[in-house]
C-alpha positions as CSV (number, residue, x, y, z in Angstrom):
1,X,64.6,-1.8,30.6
2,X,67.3,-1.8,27.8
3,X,67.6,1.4,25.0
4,X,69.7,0.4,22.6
5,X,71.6,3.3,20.7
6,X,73.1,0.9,18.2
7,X,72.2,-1.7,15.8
8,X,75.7,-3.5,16.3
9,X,75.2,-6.8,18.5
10,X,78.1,-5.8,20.3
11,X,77.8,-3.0,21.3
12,X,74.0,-3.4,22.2
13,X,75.5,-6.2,24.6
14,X,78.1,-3.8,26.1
15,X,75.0,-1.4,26.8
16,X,73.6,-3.9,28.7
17,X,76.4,-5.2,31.0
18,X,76.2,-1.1,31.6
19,X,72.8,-0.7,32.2
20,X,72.8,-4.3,34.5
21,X,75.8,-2.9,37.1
22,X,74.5,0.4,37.3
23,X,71.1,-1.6,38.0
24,X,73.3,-3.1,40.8
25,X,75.0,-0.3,42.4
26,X,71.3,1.8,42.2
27,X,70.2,-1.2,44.3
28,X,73.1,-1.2,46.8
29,X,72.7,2.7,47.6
30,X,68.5,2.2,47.5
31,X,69.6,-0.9,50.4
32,X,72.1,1.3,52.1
33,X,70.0,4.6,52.3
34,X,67.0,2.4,53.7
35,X,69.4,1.0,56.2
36,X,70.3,4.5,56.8
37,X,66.9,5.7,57.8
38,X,65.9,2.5,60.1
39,X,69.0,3.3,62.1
40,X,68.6,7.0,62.3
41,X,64.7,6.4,62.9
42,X,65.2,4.0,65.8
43,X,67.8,6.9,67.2
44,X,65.5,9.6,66.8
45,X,62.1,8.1,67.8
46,X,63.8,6.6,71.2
47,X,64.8,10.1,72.0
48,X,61.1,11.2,71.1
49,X,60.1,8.0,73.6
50,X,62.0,9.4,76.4
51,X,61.0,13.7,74.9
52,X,57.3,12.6,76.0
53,X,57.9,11.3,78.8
54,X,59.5,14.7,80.2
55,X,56.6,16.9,78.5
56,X,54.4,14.7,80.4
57,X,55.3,16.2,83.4
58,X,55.8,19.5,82.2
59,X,52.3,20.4,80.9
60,X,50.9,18.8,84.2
61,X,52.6,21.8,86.2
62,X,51.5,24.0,83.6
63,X,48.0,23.0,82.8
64,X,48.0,22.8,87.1
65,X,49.3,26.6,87.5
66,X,46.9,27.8,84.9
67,X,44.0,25.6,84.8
68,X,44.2,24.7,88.5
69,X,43.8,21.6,87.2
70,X,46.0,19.0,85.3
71,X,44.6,17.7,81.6
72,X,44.4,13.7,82.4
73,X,46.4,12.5,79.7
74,X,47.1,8.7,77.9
75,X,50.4,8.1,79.6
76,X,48.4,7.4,82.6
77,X,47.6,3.8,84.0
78,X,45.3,1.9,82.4
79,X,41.7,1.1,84.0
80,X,40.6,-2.4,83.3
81,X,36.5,-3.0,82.8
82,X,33.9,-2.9,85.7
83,X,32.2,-0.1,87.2
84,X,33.5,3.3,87.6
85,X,31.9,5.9,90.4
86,X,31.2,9.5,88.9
87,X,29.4,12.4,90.5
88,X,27.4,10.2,93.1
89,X,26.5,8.2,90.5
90,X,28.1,4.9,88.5
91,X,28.1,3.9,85.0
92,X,29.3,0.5,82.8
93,X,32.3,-0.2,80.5
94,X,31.1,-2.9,78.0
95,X,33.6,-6.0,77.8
96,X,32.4,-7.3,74.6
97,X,34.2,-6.0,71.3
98,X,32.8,-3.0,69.5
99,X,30.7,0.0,70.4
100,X,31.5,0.8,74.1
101,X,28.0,1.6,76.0
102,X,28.7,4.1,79.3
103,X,25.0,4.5,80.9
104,X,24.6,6.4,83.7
105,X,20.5,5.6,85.3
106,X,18.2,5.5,82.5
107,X,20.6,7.5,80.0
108,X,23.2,5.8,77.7
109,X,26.0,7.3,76.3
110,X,27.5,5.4,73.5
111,X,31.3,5.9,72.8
112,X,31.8,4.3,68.8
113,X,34.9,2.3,69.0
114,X,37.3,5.0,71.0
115,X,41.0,3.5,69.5
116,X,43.0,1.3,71.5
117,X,46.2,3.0,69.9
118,X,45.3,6.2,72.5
119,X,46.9,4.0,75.2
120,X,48.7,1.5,73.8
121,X,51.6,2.8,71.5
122,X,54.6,1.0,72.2
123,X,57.5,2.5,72.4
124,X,60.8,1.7,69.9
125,X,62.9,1.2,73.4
126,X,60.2,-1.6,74.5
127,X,59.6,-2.8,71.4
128,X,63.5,-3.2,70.6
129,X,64.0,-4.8,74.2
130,X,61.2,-7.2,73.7
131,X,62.9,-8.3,70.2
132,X,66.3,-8.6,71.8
133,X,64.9,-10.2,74.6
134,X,63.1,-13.1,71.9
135,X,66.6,-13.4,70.3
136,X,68.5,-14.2,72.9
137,X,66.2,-16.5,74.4
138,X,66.0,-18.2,71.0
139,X,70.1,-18.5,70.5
140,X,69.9,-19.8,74.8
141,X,66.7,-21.9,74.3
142,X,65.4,-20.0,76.7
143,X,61.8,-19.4,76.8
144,X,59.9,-15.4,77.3
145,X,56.3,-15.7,77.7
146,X,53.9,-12.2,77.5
147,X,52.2,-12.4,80.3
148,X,48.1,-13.4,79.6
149,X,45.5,-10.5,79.5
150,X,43.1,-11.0,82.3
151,X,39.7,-12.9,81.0
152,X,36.9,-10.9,80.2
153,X,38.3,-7.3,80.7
154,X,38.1,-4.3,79.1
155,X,41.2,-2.0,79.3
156,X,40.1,2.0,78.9
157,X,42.6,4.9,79.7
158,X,42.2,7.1,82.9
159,X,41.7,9.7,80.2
160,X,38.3,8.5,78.9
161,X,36.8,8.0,82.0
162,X,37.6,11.5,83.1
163,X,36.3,12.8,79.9
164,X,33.0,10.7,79.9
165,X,32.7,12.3,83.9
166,X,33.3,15.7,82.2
167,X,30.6,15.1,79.5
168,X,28.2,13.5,82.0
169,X,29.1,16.5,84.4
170,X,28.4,19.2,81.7
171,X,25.4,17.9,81.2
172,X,24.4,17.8,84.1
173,X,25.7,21.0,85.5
174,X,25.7,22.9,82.4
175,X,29.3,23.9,83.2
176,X,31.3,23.8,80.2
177,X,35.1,23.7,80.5
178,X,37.2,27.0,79.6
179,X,37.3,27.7,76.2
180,X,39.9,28.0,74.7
181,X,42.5,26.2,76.6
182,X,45.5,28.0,77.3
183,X,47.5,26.7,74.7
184,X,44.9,27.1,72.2
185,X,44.5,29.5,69.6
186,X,41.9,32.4,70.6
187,X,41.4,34.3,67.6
188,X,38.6,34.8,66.1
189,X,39.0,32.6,63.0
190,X,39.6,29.6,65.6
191,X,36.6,30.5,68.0
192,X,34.3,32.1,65.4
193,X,31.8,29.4,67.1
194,X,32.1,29.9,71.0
195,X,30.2,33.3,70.6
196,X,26.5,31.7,69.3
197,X,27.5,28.7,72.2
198,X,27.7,31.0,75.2
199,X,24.8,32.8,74.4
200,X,22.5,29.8,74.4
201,X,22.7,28.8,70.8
202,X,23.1,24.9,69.8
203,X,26.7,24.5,68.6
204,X,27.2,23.6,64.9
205,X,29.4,23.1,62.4
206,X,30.8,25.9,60.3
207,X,29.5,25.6,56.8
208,X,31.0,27.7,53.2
209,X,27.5,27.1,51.4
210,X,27.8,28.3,47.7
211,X,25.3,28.4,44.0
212,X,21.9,28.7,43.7
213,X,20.7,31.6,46.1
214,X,23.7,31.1,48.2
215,X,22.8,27.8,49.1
216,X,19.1,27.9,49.1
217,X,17.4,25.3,47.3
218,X,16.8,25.7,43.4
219,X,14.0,24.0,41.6
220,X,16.5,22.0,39.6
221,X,19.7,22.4,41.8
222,X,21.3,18.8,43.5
223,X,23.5,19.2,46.3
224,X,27.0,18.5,46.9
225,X,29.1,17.9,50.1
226,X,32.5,18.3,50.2
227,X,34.7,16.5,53.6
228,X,38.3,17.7,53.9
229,X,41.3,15.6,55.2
230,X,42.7,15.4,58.5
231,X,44.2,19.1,60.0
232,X,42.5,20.7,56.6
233,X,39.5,22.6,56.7
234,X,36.9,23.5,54.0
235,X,39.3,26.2,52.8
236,X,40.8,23.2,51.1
237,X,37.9,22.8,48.8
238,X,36.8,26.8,48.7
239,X,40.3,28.0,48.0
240,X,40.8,25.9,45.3
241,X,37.8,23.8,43.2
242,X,35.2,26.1,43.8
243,X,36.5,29.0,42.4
244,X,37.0,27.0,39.1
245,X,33.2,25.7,38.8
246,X,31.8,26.7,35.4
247,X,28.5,29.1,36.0
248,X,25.9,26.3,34.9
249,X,27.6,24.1,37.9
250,X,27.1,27.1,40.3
251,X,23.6,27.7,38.8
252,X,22.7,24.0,38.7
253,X,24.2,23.0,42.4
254,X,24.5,23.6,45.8
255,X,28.0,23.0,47.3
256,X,28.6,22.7,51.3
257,X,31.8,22.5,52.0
258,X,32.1,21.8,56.4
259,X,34.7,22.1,58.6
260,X,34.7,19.3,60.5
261,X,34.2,19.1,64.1
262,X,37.7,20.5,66.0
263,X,38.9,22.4,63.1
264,X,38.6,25.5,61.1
265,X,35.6,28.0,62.3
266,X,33.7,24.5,63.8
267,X,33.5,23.8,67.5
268,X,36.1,22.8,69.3
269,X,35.6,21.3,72.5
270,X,37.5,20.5,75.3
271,X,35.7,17.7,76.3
272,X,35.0,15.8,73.0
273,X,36.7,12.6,71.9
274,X,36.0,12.9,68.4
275,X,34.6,9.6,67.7
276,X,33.3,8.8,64.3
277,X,30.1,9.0,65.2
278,X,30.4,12.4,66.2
279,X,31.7,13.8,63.2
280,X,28.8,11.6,61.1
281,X,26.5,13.1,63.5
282,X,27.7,16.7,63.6
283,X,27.4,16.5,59.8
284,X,24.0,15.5,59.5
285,X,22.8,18.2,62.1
286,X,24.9,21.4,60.5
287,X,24.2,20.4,56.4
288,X,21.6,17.6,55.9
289,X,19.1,18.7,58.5
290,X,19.5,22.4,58.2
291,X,19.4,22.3,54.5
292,X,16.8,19.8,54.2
293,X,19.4,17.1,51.9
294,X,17.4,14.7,50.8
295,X,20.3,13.5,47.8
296,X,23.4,14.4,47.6
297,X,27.1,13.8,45.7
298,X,29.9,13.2,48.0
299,X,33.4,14.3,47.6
300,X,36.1,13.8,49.9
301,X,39.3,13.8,51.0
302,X,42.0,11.7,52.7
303,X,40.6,10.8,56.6
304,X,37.1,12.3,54.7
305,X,36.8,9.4,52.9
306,X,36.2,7.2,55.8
307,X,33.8,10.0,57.3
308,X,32.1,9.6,53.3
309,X,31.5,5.7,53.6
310,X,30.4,6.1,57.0
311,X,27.6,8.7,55.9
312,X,27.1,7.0,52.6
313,X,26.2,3.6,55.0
314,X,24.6,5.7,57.1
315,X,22.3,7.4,54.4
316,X,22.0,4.5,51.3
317,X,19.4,5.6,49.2
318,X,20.6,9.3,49.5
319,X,24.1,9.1,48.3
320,X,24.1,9.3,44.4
321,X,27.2,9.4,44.0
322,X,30.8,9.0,46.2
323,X,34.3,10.7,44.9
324,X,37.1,9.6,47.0
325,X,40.5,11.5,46.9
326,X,43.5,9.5,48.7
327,X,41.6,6.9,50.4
328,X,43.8,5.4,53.9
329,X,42.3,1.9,53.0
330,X,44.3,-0.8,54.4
331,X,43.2,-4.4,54.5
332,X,43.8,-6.0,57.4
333,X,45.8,-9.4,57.1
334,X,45.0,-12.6,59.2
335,X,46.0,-12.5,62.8
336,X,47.0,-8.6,63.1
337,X,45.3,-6.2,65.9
338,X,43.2,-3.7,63.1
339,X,44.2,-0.5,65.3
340,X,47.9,-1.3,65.8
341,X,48.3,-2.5,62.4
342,X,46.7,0.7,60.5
343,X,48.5,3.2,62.9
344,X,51.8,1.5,61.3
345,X,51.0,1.9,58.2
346,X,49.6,5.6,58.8
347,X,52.6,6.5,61.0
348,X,55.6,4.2,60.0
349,X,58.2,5.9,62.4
350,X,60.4,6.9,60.4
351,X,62.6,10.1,59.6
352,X,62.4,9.9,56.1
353,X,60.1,10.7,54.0
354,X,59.0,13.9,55.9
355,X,55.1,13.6,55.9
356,X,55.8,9.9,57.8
357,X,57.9,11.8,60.1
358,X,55.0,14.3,60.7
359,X,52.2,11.5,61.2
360,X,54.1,9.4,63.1
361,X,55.4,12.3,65.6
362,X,51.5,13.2,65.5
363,X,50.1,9.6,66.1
364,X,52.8,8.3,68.6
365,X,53.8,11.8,70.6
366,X,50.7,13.1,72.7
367,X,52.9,15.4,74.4
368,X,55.2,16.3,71.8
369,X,52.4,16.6,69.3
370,X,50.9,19.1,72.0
371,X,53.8,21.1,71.8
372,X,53.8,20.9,67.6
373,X,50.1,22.6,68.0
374,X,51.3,25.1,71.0
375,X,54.2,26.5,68.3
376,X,52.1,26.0,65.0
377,X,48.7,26.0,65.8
378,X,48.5,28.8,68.3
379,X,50.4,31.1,66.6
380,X,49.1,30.3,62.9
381,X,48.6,34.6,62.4
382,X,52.2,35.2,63.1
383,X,53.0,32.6,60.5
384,X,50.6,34.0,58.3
385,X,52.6,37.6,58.6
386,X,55.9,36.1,58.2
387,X,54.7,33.8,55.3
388,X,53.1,37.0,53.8
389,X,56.4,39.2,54.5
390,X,58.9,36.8,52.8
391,X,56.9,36.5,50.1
392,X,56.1,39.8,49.7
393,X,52.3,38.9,50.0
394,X,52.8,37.0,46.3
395,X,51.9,33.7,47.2
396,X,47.8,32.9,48.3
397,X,48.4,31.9,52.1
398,X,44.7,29.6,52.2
399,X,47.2,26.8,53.0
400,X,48.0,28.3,56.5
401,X,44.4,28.2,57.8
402,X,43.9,24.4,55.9
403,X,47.3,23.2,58.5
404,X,47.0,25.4,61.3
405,X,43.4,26.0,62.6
406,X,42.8,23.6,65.0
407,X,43.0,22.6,68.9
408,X,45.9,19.8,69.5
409,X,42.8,17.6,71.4
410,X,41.0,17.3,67.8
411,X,43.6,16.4,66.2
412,X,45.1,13.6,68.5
413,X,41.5,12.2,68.6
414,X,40.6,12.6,65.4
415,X,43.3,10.5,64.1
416,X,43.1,7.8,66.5
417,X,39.1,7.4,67.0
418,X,38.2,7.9,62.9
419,X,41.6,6.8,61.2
420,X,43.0,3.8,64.0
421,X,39.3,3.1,65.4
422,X,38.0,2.7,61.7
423,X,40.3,-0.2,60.4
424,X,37.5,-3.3,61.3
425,X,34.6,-1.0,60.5
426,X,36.3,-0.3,56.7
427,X,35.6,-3.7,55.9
428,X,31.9,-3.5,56.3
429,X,31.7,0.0,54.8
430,X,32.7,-0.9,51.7
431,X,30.5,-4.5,51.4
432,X,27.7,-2.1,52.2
433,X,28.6,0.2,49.3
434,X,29.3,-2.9,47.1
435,X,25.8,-4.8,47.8
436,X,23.8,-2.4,48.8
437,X,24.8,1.2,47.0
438,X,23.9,1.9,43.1
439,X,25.9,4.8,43.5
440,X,28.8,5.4,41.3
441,X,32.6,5.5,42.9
442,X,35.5,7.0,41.6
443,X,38.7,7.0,43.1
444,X,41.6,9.7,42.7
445,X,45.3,9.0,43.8
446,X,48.5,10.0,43.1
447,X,51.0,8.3,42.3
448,X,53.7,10.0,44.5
449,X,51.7,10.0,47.8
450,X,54.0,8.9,50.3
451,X,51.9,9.3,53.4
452,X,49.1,7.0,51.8
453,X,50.2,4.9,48.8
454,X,48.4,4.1,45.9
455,X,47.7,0.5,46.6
456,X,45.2,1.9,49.2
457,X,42.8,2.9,46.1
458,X,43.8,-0.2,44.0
459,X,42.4,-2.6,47.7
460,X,39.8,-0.5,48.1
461,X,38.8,-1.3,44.3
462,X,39.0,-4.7,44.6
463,X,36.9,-4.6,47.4
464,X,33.8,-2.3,45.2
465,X,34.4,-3.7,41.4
466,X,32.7,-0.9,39.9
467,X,34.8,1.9,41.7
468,X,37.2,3.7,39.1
469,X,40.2,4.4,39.6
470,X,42.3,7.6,37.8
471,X,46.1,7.7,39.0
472,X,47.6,11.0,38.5
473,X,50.9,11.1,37.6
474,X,54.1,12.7,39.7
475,X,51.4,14.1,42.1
476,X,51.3,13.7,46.2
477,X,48.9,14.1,48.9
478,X,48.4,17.6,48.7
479,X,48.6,18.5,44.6
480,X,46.0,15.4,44.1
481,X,44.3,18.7,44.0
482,X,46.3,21.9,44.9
483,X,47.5,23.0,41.7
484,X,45.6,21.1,39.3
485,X,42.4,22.5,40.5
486,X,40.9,23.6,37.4
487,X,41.6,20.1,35.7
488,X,39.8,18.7,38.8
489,X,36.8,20.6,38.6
490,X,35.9,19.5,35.0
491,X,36.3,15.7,36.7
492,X,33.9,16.8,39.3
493,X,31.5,18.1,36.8
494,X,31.6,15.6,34.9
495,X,30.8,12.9,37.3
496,X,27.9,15.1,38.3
497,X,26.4,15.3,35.1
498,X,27.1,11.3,34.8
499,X,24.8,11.0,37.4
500,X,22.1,13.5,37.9
């Protein structure tokens, strides 16, 4: 783009040779500073590579000395397909692609799709060996052949079979695992839930209900269901648009706003995997059931949007209508592995900018991400004094309890099982919503989202015609909403009134 300051053809010319080399030398230091951050990626993620490896070993001594038992973790060997024995009893790993079916005698316990990237996250010291290894036996003709999976198998971490005998086991015994985990958080906020579980209660979500009779139904009131994003919680929502809802919205609607399984006041358990379809299922028990939902709106956030489609497939005639905030939609092209290919898009590995640095330490690094949640997590109330201290108790602190309040298992599953595990399953989602929903779709991004770009709403768009698509300007990930809350309630509103 030229601005010309003068009407003279000269020097209008001279502005231009100006603009074009500093046009040139903008794209040298953009080259060199990306160049920069590959090399001090590849340095810092081979040092996380090798980081893991040693925590690996630690937290088995310590999980050993104060469990008496050692948390089976993903770095372990790999089980290929057949049968597995468990508690005097056997049960069957599917070979086929898709849903995995355990059964164990007439019962069947159906995992939905538990993410390849759990045990198969190569490492930059591999994956930099295997390249150099194709280079030089292109420049030698020399030829490097990957050695050929074995026919008709089924590859499954050490991890999930232990967890499926621990599920099996607590149902059979009745003898849940110690809750919390030592390095767990045991405050109250964190384990609001455990005290209705141990005294024989069925575990549910935790659930901020708010309008009409505090949630009750109103003779003209429609419900709405708020998800939240991955490590978020419903404060998310509460903290921020619901305390700008005009009184004829409160009057008029029911809002639920959950926390979804493994974070905030929900359950948290040990031995969950965190599966899609335990989220979708959780939900459906703790709001639509309880509640009696018949028809609802949908808003949600960031990994909540793929929990939305799922319940909007799930629920067709229900759903009137879906609001989608930061949407990780990412079309899968011809000949890539789904899993592998979303997990490096969501988790890039690199240093720069700072939220990929986060996902990909928290999507690559079980053991280092463990240790993240042991510092963070854990001890969220002694951030929340010190954040309260420096600021003098000035600044709202919602945003600790939105990061922090969750177990390190949740999270690491969560992210693989809904975000990784969900990349094939996206495809079909949104033809369902296209064909077979009436329900209207809008689509919120911002424009300076760096963990999840804005092309993601512009595929997923092309994908659902009549989705519409509002780009906010100079906003990220997080103040897509915090900040501009007010300005996003009247959207909200508005849509509702558009289609009630």
């Amino acid at each position: 783009m030229y601005v010309c300051v003068s009407y003279e053809a000269d020097k209008t010319v001279e502005l231009e040779e100006v603009v074009n080399v500093c046009g040139g030398d903008q794209s040298l230091l953009t080259l060199a500073g990306e160049l920069l951050n590959a090399g001090v990626s590849f340095l810092v993620f081979s040092f996380l590579d090798v980081l893991d490896v040693v925590l690996c070993l630690v937290y088995k001594l310590i999980d050993y000395f104060i469990e008496a038992e050692w948390k089976p973790c993903y770095c372990c060997s790999s089980y290929a397909g057949g049968m597995v024995a468990g508690g005097g009893s056997s049960f069957l790993l599917s070979v086929n692609r898709g849903p995995k079916v355990v059964r164990l005698c007439s019962a069947k316990l159906q995992l939905e799709d538990v993410s390849d990237t759990l045990y198969s996250r190569p490492s930059r010291v591999s994956e930099f060996s295997r390249k150099a290894a194709v280079a030089v036996a292109a420049n030698t003709s020399m030829s490097v052949k990957s050695p050929a999976p074995p026919a008709a198998s089924f590859a499954v971490s050490a991890n999930v079979i232990e967890m499926l005998r621990g599920k099996i086991d607590g149902r059979r015994h009745r003898r849940p695992k110690p809750i919390p985990l030592w390095s767990d958080c045991d405050c109250k906020v964190c384990n609001s839930w455990s005290s209705s579980s141990s005294s024989g209660g069925e575990s549910r979500l935790y659930v901020h209900t708010d309008g009409p009779g505090d949630g009750r139904r109103g003779t003209t009131s429609t419900d709405v269901l708020f998800i939240h994003g991955f490590i978020s919680s419903s404060t998310f929502w509460t903290e921020t648009v619901f305390q700008e809802f005009t009184e004829e919205t409160r009057s008029r609607h029911r809002l639920f706003a959950v926390d979804l399984l493994g974070f905030g006041r929900s359950p948290k358990p040990a031995d969950s995997l965190y599966t899609l379809r335990e989220h979708i299922d959780m939900i459906e028990k703790s709001v639509l059931q309880v509640h009696d939902i018949k028809s609802f709106h949908i808003v949600a956030h960031s990994l909540g949007c793929i929990i939305a489609l799922a319940l909007a497939v799930r629920h067709p005639e229900a759903v009137k209508s879906l609001t989608l905030l930061s949407p990780p939609y990412f079309p899968v092209p011809r000949g890539e592995e789904p899993t592998q290919f979303v997990m490096r898009q969501v988790a890039p590995r690199r240093v720069w900018p700072a939220i990929a640095f986060g996902a990909s330490m928290a999507c690559w690094y079980e053991h280092v991400s463990r240790t993240i949640c042991l510092l963070i997590c854990k001890n969220h109330r002694i951030w929340d004094f010190l954040f309260k201290f420096f600021t003098r108790n000035r600044i709202r602190t919602f945003m600790i309890e939105v990061f922090m309040c969750h177990t390190h298992n949740a999270a690491w599953h969560t992210l693989h099982n809904v975000i990784c595990a969900s990349a094939e399953k996206m495809e079909s989602y949104l033809e369902t919503v296209r064909e077979k929903l009436s329900c209207d779709v809008r689509v919120f991004h911002g424009d300076g989202d760096e963990l999840l770009p804005v092309e993601c709403s512009y595929d997923l768009a092309a994908k659902v015609p009549r989705a519409r698509v509002k780009v906010f300007q100079k906003k990220d990930h997080v103040t897509i909403l915090v900040g501009q809350q007010r300005a996003f309630a009247r959207e909200l509103e508005q849509i509702w009134r558009d289609n009630d």
